[in-house]
Backbone as CSV, one residue per row, in Angstrom:
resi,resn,N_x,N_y,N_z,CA_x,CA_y,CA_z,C_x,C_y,C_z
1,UNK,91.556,56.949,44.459,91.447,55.775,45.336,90.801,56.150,46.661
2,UNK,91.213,57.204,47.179,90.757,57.646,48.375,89.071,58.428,48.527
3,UNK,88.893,58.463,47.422,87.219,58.626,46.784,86.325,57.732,47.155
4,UNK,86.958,55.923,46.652,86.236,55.510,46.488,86.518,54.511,47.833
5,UNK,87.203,54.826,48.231,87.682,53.982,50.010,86.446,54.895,50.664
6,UNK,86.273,56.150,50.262,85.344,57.175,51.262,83.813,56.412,50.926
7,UNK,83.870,56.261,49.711,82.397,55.511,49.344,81.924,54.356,50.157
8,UNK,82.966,53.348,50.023,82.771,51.694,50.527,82.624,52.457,52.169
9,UNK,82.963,52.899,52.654,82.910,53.422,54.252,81.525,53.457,54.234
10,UNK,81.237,54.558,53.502,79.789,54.782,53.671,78.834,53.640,53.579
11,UNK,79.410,53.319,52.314,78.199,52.065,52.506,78.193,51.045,54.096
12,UNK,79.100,50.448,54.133,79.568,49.987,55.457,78.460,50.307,56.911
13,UNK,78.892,51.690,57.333,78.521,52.501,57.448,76.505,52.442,57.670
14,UNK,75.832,52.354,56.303,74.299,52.139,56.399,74.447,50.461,56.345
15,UNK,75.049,50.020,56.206,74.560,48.415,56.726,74.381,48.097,57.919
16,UNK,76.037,48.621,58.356,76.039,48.054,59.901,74.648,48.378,60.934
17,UNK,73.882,48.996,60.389,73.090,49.438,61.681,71.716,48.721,61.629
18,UNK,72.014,48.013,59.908,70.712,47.130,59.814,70.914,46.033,61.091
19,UNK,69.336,45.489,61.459,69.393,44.494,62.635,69.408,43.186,62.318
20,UNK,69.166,42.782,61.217,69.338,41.419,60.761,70.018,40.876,59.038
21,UNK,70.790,39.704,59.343,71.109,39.710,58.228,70.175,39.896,56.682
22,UNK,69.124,39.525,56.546,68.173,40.056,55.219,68.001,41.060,55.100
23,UNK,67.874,41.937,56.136,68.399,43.588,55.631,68.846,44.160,55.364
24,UNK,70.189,43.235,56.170,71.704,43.988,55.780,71.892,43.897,54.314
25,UNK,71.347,42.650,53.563,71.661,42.275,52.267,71.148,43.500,51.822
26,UNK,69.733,43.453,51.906,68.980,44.660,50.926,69.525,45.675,51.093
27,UNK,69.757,46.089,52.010,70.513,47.541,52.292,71.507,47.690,51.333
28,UNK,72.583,46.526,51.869,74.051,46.946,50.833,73.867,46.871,49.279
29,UNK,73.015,45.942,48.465,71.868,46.099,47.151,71.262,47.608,46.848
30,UNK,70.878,48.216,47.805,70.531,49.505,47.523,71.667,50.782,47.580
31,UNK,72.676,49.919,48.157,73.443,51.389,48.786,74.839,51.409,47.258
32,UNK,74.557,49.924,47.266,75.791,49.827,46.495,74.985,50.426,44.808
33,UNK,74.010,50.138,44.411,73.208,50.915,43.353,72.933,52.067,43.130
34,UNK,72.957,53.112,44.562,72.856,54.498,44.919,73.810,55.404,44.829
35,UNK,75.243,54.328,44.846,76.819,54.984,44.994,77.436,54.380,43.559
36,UNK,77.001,53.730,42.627,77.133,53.074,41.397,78.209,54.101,40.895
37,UNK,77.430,55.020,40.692,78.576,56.214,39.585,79.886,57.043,40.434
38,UNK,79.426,56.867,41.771,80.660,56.903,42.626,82.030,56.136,42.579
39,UNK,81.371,54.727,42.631,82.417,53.370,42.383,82.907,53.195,41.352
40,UNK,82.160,53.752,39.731,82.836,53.897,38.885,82.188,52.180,38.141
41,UNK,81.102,52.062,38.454,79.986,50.937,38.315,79.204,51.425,37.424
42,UNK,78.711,50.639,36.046,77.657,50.863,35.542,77.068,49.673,35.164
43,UNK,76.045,49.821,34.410,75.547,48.140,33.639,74.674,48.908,32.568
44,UNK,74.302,48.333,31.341,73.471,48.807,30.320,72.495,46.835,29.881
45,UNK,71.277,47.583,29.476,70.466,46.393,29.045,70.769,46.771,27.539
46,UNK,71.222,45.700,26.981,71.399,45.824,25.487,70.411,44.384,24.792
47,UNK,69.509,44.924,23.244,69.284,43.715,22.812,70.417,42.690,21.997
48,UNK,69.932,41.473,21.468,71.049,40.877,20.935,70.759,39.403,19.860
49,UNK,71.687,38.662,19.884,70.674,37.224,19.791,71.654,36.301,19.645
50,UNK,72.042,35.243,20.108,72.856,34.335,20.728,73.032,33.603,19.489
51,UNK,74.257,32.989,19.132,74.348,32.364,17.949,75.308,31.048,18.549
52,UNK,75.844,30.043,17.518,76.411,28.534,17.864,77.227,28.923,19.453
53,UNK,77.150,28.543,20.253,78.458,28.224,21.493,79.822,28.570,20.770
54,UNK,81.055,28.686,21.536,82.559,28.734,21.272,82.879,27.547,21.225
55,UNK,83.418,26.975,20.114,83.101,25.552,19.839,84.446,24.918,20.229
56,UNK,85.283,25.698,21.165,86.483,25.384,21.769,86.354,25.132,23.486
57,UNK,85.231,26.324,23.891,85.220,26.157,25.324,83.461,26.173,25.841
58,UNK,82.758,25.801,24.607,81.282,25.743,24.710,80.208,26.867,25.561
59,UNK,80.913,27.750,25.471,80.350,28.954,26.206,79.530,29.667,25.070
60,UNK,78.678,30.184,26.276,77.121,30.902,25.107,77.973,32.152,24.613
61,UNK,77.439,32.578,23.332,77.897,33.328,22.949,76.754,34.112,22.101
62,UNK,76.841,35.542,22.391,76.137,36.835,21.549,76.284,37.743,21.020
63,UNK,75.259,37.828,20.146,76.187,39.478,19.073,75.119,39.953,19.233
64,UNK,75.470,41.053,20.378,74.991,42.303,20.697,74.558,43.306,18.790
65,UNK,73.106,43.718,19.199,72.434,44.608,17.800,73.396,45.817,17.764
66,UNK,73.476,45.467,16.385,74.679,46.948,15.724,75.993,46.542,15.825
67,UNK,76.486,45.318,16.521,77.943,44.499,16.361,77.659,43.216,15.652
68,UNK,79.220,43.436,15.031,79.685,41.721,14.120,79.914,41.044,14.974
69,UNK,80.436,41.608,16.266,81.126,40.441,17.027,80.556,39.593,17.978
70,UNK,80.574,38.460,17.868,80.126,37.879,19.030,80.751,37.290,20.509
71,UNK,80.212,37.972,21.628,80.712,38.265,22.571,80.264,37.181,23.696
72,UNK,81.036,36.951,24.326,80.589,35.234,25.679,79.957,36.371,26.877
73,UNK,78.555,35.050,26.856,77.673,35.711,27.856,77.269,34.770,29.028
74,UNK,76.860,34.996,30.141,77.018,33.797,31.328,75.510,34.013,31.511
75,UNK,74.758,33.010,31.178,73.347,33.223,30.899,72.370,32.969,32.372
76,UNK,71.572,33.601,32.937,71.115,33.652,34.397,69.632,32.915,34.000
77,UNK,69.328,32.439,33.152,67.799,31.833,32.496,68.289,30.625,32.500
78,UNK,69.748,29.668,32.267,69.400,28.374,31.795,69.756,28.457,30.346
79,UNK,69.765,27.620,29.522,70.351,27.618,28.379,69.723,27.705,27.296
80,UNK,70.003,28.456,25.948,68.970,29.620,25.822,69.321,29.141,23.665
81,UNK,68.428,28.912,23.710,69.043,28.008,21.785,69.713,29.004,21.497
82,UNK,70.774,28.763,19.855,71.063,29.227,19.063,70.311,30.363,18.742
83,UNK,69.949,31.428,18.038,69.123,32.186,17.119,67.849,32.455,17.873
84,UNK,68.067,32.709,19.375,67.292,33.400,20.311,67.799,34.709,20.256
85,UNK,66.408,35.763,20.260,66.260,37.636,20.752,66.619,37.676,22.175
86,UNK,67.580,38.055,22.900,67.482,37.690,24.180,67.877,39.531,24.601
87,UNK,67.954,39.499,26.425,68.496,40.580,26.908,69.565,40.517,27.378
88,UNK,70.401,41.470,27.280,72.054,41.331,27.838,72.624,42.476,28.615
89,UNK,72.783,41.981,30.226,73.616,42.918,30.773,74.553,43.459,30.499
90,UNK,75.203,44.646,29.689,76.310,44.763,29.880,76.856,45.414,31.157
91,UNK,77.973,44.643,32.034,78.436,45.610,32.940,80.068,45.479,32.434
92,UNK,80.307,46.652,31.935,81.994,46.696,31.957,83.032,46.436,33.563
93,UNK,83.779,45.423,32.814,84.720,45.538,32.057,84.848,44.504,31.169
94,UNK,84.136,43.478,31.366,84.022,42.292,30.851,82.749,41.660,31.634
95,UNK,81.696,42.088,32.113,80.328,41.418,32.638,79.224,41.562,31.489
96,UNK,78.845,40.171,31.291,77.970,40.160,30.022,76.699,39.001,30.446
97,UNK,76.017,39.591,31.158,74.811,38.193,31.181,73.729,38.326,30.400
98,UNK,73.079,37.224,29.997,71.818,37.006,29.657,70.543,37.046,30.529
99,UNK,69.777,38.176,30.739,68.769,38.156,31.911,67.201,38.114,31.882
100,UNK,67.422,37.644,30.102,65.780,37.218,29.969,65.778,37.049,28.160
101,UNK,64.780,36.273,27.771,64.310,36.092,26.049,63.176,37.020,25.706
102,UNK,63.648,38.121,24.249,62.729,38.527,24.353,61.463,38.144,23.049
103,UNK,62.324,36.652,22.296,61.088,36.082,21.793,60.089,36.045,22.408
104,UNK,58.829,36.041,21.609,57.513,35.769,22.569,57.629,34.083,22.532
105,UNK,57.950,33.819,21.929,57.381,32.348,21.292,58.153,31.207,21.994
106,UNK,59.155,31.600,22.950,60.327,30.897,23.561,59.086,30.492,24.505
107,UNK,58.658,28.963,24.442,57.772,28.017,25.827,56.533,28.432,25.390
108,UNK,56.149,29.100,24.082,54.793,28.968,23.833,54.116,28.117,23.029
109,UNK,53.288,27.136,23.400,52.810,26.490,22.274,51.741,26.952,21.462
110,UNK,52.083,26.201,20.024,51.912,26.163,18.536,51.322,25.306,18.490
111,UNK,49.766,25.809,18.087,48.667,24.341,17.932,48.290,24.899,16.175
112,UNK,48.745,23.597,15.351,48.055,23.641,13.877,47.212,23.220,13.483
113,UNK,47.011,23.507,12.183,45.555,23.491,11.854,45.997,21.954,11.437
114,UNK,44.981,20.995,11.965,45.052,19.594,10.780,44.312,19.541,9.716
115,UNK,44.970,18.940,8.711,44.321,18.388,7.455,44.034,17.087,6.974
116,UNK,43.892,17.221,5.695,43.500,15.612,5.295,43.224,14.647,6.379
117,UNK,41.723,15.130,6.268,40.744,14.457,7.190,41.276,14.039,8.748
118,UNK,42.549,14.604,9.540,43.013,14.412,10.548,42.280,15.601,11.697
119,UNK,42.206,15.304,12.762,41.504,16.207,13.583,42.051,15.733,15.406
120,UNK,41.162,16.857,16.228,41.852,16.439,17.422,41.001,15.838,18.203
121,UNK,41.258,14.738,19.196,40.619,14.117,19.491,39.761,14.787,21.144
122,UNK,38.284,14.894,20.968,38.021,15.261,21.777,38.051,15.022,23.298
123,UNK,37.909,16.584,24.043,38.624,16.233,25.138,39.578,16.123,26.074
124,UNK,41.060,16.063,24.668,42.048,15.345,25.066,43.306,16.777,24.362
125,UNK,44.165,16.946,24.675,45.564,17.479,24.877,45.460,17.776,23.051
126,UNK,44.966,19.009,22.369,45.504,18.647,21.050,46.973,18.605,20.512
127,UNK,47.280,18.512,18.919,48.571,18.576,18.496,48.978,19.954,18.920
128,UNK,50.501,20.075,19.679,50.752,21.048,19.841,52.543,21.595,20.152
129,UNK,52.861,22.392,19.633,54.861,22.314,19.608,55.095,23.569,20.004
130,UNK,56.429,23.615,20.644,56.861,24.996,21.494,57.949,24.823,21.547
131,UNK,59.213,25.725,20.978,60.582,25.931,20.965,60.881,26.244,22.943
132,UNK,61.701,25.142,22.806,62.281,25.010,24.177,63.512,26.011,24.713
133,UNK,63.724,26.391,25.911,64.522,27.343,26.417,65.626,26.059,26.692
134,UNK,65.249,25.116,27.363,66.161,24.132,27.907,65.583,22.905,27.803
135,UNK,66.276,21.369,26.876,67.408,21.607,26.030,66.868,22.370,25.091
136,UNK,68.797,23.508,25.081,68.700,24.153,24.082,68.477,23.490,22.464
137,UNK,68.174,24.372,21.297,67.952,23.947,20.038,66.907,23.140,20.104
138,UNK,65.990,22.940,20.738,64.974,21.741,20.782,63.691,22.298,20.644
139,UNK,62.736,21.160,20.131,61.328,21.320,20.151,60.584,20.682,20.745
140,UNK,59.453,20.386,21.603,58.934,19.574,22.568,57.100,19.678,21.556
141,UNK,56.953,18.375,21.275,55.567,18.336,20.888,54.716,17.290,21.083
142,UNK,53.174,17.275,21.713,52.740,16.737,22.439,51.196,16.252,21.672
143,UNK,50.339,15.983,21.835,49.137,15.860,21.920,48.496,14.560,21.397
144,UNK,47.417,14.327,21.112,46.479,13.384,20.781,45.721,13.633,19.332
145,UNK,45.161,13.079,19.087,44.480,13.341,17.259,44.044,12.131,16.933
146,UNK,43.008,12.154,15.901,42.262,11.094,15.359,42.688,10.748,14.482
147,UNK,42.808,9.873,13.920,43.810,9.606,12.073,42.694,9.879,11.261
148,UNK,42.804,10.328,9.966,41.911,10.087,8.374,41.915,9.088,7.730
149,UNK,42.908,9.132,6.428,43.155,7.983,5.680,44.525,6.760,6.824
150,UNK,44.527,5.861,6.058,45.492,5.009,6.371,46.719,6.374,6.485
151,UNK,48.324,5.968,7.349,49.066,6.900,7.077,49.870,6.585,6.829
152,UNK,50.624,6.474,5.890,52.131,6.328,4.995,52.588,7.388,4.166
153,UNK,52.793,8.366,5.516,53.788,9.420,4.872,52.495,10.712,4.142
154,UNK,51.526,10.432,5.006,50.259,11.602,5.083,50.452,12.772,5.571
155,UNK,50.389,13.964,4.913,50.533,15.349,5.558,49.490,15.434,6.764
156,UNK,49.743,15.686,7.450,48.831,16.423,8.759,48.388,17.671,8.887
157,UNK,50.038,18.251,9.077,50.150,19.791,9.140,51.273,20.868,8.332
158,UNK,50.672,21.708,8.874,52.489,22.936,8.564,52.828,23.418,9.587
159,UNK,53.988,23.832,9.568,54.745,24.167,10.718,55.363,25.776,10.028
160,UNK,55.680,26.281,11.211,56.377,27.660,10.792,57.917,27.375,10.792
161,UNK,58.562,28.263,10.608,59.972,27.476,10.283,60.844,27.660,11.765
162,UNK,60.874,28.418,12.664,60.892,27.895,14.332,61.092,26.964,14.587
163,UNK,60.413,25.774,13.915,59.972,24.524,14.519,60.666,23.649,13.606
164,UNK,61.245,23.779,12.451,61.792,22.923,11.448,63.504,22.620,11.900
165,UNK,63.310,21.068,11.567,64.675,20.849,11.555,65.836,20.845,10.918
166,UNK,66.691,20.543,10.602,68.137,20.768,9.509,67.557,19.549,8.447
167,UNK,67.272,18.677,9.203,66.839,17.194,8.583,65.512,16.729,9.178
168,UNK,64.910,15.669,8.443,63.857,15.612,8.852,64.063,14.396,10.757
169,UNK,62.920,14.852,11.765,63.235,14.329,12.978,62.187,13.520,12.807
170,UNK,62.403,12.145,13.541,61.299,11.210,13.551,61.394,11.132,15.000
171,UNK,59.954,10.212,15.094,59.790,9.928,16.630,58.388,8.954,16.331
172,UNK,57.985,8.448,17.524,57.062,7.088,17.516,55.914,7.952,18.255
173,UNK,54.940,7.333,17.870,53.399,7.372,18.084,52.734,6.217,18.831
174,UNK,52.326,6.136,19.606,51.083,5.682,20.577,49.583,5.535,19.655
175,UNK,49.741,4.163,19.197,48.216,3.725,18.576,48.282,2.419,18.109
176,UNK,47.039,2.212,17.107,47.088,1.249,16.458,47.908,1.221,14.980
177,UNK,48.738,-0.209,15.059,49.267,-0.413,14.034,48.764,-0.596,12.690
178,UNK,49.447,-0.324,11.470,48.427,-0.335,10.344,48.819,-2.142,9.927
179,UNK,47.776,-2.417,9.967,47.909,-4.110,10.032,49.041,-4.511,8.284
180,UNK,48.291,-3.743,7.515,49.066,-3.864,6.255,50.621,-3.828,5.781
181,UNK,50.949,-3.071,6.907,52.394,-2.825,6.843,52.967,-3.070,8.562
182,UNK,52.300,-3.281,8.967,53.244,-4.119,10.668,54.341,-3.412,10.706
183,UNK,54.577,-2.179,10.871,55.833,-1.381,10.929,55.130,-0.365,12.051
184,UNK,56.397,0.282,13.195,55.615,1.115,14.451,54.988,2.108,13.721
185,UNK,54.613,2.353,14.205,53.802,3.725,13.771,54.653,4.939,14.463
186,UNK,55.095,6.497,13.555,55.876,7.239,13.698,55.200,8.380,13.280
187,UNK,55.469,9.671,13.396,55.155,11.001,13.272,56.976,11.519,12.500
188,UNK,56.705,12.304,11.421,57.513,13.214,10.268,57.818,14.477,10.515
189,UNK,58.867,15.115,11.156,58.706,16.207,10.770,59.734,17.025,9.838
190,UNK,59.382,17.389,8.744,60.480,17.714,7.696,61.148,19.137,7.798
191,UNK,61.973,19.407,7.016,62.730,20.773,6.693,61.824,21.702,5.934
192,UNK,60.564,20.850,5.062,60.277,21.742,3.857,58.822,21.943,4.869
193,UNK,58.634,22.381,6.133,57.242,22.797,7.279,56.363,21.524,6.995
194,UNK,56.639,20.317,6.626,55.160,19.392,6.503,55.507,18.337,8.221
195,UNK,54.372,18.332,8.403,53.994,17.480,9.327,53.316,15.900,9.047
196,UNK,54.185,14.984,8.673,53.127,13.372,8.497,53.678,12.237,8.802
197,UNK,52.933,11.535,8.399,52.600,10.253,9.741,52.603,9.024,8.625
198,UNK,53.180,8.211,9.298,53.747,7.136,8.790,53.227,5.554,9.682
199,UNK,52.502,4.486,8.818,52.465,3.060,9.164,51.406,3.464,10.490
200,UNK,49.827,4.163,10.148,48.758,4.181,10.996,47.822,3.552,10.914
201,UNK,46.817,3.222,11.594,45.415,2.611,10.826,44.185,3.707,10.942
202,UNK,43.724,3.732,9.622,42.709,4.769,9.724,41.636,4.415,11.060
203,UNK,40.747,5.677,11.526,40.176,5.797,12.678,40.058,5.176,13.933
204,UNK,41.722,5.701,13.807,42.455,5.343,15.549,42.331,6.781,16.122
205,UNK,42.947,7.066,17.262,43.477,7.703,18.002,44.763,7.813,18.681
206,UNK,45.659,8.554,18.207,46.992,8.465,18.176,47.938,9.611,19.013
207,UNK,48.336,9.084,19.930,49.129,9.920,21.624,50.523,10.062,20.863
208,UNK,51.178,11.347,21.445,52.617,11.610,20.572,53.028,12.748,22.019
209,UNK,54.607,12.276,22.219,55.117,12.967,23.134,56.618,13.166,22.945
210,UNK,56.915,13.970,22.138,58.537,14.010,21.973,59.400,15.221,22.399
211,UNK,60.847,15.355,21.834,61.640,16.132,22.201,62.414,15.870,20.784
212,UNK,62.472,17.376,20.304,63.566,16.583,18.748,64.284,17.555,18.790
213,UNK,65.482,17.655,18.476,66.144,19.276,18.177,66.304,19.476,16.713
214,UNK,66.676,21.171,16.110,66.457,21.519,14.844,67.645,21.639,14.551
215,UNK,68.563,21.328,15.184,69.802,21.356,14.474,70.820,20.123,13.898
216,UNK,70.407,19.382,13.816,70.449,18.319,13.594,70.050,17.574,11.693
């Protein structure tokens, strides 16, 4: 005890002589990192990957690589999906944060190839989807495109499975209605990677801006 009373002195000690408070901070940040193994302080970066919340007290939860167990982590990013690679402080005795994702793909968008005669409209924002950090479990997909045939349930695209939901997610489209069937016009996205489009009129131009989650 009297070790580590001698330590905190010290630190004390190189603060006090800083002249303003933003120094003093940095100082005691450095001093207290310098005397770490003194205090009996450590921290380790471990990888991991975050699986469902504690479905009692909704806290993030991770199983650290090479453990079964999954361990509650207090995440410093914001809220971080299910079946994210992430980084994890460990500081004993119980300090466990999340201090970064090390998916690449976490906020990157995914532009696909279109098919059957669908394409992107020049100019303009193409089709494009990116697994969201926050809301968690979610997908955010955006862009513009030209239609082909009429669309009732027309493939567009594929998707990688990242992007797939439990069930298939719908959402509405920005265009012209297909006069034949007077029903909104909607965008598909299924479990089995297909991307299609439902109640369009061939050679429109069709705006899409959603948020769907995959767990669902």
């Amino acid at each position: 005890m009297s070790s580590n009373l001698n330590v905190v002195k010290q630190i004390l000690a190189e603060v006090a002589g800083s002249p303003i408070r933003e120094t003093g901070t940095i100082q005691l940040l450095k001093s207290v990192i310098s005397n770490a193994d003194k205090l009996g302080i450590s921290w380790h970066l471990r990888p991991g990957e975050t699986v469902e919340p504690d479905p009692t007290t909704g806290a993030t939860r991770v199983r650290i690589d090479g453990s079964n167990t999954a361990i509650p982590a207090m995440s410093l990013i914001g809220q971080v999906p299910a079946g994210s690679r992430v980084m994890v402080m460990v500081t004993p005795p119980s300090g466990n944060h999340i201090i970064g994702c090390i998916d690449s793909y976490v906020g990157e968008w995914y532009q696909p190839d279109l098919i059957n005669g669908y394409g992107t409209w020049a100019g303009h924002q193409p089709l494009s989807f990116r697994v969201l950090a926050n809301p968690p479990r979610c997908v955010q997909v955006v862009g513009t495109f030209s239609t082909g045939f009429i669309a009732v349930g027309v493939a567009i695209a594929i998707l990688p499975q990242r992007f797939l939901p439990v069930t298939a997610a719908c959402f509405p489209c920005s265009g012209m209605i297909n006069s034949s069937i007077n029903k909104v016009p909607h965008m598909e996205v299924s479990s089995d990677t297909t991307v299609s489009l439902w109640n369009m009129q061939s050679g429109d131009n069709m705006t899409v801006n959603a948020i769907y989650p995959v767990d669902l």
